[in-house]
Kinemage of the C-alpha trace (Angstrom):
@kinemage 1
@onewidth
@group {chain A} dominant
@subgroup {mainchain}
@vectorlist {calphas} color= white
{ca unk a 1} P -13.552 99.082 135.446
{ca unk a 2} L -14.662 95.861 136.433
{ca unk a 3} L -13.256 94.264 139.632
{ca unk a 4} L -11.982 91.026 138.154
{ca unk a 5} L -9.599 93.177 135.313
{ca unk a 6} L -6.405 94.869 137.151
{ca unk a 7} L -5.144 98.287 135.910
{ca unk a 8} L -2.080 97.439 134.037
{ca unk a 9} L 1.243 98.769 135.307
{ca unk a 10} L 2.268 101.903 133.317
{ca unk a 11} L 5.854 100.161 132.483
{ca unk a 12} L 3.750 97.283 130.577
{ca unk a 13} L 1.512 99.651 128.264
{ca unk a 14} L 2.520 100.368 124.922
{ca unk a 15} L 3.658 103.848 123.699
{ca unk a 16} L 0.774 105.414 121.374
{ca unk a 17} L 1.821 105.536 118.074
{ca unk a 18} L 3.342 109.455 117.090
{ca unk a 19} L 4.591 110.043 120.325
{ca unk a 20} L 7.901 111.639 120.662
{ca unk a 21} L 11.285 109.430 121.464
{ca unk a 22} L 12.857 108.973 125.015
{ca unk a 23} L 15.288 110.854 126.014
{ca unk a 24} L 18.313 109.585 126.416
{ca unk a 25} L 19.992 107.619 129.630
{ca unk a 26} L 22.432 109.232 131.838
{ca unk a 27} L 24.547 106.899 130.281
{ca unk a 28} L 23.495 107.634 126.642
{ca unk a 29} L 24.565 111.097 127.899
{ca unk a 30} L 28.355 110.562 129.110
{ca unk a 31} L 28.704 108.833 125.475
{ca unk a 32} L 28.608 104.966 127.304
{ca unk a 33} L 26.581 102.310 126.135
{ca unk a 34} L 23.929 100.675 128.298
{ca unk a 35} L 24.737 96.874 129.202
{ca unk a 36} L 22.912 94.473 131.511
{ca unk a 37} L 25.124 92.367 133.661
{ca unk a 38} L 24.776 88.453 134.322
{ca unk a 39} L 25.400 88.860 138.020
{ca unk a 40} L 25.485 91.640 141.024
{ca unk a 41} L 28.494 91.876 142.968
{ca unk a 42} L 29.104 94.076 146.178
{ca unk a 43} L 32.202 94.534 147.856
{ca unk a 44} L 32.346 96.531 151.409
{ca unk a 45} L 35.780 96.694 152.677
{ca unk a 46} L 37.301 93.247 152.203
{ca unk a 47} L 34.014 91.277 152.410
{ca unk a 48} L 32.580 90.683 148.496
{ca unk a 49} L 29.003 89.086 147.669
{ca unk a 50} L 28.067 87.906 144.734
{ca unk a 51} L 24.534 87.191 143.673
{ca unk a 52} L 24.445 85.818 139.437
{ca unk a 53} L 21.853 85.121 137.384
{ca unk a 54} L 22.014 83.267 133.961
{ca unk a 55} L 25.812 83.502 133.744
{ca unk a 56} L 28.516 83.204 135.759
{ca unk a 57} L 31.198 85.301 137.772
{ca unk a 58} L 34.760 84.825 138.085
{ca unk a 59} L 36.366 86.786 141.085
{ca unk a 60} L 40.719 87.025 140.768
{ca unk a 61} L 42.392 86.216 143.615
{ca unk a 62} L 42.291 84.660 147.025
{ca unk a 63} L 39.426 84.444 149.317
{ca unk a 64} L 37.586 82.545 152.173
{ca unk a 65} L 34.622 81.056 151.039
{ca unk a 66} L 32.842 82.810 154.719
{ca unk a 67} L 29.294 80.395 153.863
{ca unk a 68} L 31.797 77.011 153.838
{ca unk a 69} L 32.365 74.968 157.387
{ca unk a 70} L 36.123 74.622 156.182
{ca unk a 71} L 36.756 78.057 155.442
{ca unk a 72} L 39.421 76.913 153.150
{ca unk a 73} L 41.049 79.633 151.011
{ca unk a 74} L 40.061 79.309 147.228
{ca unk a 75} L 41.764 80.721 144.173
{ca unk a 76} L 40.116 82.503 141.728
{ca unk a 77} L 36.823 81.302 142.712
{ca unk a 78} L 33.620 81.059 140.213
{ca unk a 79} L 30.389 81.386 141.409
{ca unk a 80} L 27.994 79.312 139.037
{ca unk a 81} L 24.684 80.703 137.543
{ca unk a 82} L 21.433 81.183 139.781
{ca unk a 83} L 23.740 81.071 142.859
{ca unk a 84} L 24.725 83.470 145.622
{ca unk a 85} L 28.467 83.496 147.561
{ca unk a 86} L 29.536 85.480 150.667
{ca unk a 87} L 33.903 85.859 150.143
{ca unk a 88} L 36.607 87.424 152.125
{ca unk a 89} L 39.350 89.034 150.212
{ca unk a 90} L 42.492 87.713 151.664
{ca unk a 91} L 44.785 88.355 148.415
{ca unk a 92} L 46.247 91.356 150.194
{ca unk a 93} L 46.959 89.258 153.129
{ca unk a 94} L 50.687 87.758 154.339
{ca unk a 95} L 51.645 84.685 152.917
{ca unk a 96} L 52.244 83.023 156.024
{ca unk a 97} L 48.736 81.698 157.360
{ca unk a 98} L 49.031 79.802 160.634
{ca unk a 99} L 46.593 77.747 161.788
{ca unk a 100} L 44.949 77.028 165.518
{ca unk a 101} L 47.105 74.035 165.733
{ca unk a 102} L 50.706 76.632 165.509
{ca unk a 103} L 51.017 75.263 161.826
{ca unk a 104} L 52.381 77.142 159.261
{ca unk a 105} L 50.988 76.678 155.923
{ca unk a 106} L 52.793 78.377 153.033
{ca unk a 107} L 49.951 79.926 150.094
């Protein structure tokens, strides 16, 4: 092999022809079909992040947009394609939020 070619990752070669089928996915397995998501959302306790990629994500409810200097609460926020978001779920939340000031704002 010469030092200027690279081996080629195994995920890149082609199959030989005659060679025997995959098996199937874990998935294929339980009977579910195998679908690719447009984003990657983790939630851990009432914290969620979202991270999409050529689509967008809708999340339901009401949360504190943590990565804002207002952190004013948002309704059913969307996070647009090729961008990332760091929420806190406060849907479960009373619906009396006071404020430093001792105001009470009705949601």
């Amino acid at each position: 092999m010469s030092a200027s070619r690279r081996p080629t990752s195994p995920h890149r070669q082609r199959p030989p022809t005659g060679c025997a089928p995959l098996p199937p996915t874990p998935a294929g397995k339980a009977g579910l079909k195998y679908r690719e998501q447009q984003h990657l959302a983790i939630r851990r306790g009432k914290y969620v992040a979202v991270n999409t990629f050529n689509g967008e994500k809708k999340l339901t409810g009401h949360y504190v947009d943590i990565l804002d200097p207002k952190l004013a609460v948002v309704r059913d926020p969307v996070v647009p394609a090729q961008k990332r978001a760091l929420y806190c779920d406060v849907t479960l939340c009373s619906k009396t939020i006071a404020a430093a000031s001792s105001y009470t704002l009705q949601v």
